[in-house]
N, C-alpha and C positions, 0 to 999 in steps of 0.2 A: 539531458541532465548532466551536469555537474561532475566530475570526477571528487568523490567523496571516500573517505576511510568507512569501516564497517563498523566503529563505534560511533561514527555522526548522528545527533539526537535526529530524528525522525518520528511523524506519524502516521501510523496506516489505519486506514478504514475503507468502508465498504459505502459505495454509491448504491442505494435501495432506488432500486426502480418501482419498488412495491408499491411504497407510500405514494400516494398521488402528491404528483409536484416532484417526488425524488428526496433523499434524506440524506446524506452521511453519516455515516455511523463508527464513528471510533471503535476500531481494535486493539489497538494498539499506542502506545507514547513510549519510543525507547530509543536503543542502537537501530543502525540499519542492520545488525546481522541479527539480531532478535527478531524484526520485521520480517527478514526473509525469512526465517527461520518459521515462524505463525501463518504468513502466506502459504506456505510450501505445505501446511499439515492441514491447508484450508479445501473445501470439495470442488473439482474443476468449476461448476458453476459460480461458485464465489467468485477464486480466484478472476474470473474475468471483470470484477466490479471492482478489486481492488487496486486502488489509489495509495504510493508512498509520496509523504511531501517533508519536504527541507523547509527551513529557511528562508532558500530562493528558486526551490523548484517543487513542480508536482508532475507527478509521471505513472503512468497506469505499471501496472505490477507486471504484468505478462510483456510486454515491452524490455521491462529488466529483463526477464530470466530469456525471452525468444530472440533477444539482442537487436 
């Protein structure tokens, strides 16, 4: 990813492996520090489904924060 500020619009959602076929699911439309901020209050199991995307990037959330 990108070297981005932590007001860059961003969206995060959640890839549902529930649904057959797989779903996205919006949590979020905002900053990238509101993102992490909703990520981080989310339950480890989430958190591994969750997806931030830019612009011009998409990047798994646990990626971010385990570097």
């Amino acid at each position: 990813m990108r070297s981005i500020s932590l007001d860059h619009p961003v969206r995060l959602y959640l890839l549902d492996d529930a649904v057959e076929g797989g779903a996205a699911v919006t949590l979020l439309y905002g900053s990238l520090a509101e993102a992490l901020a909703e990520a981080a209050r989310q339950p480890e199991e989430v958190q591994a489904g969750l997806i931030i995307q830019t612009q011009d990037d998409v990047v798994a959330y646990l990626d971010i924060v385990d570097g």
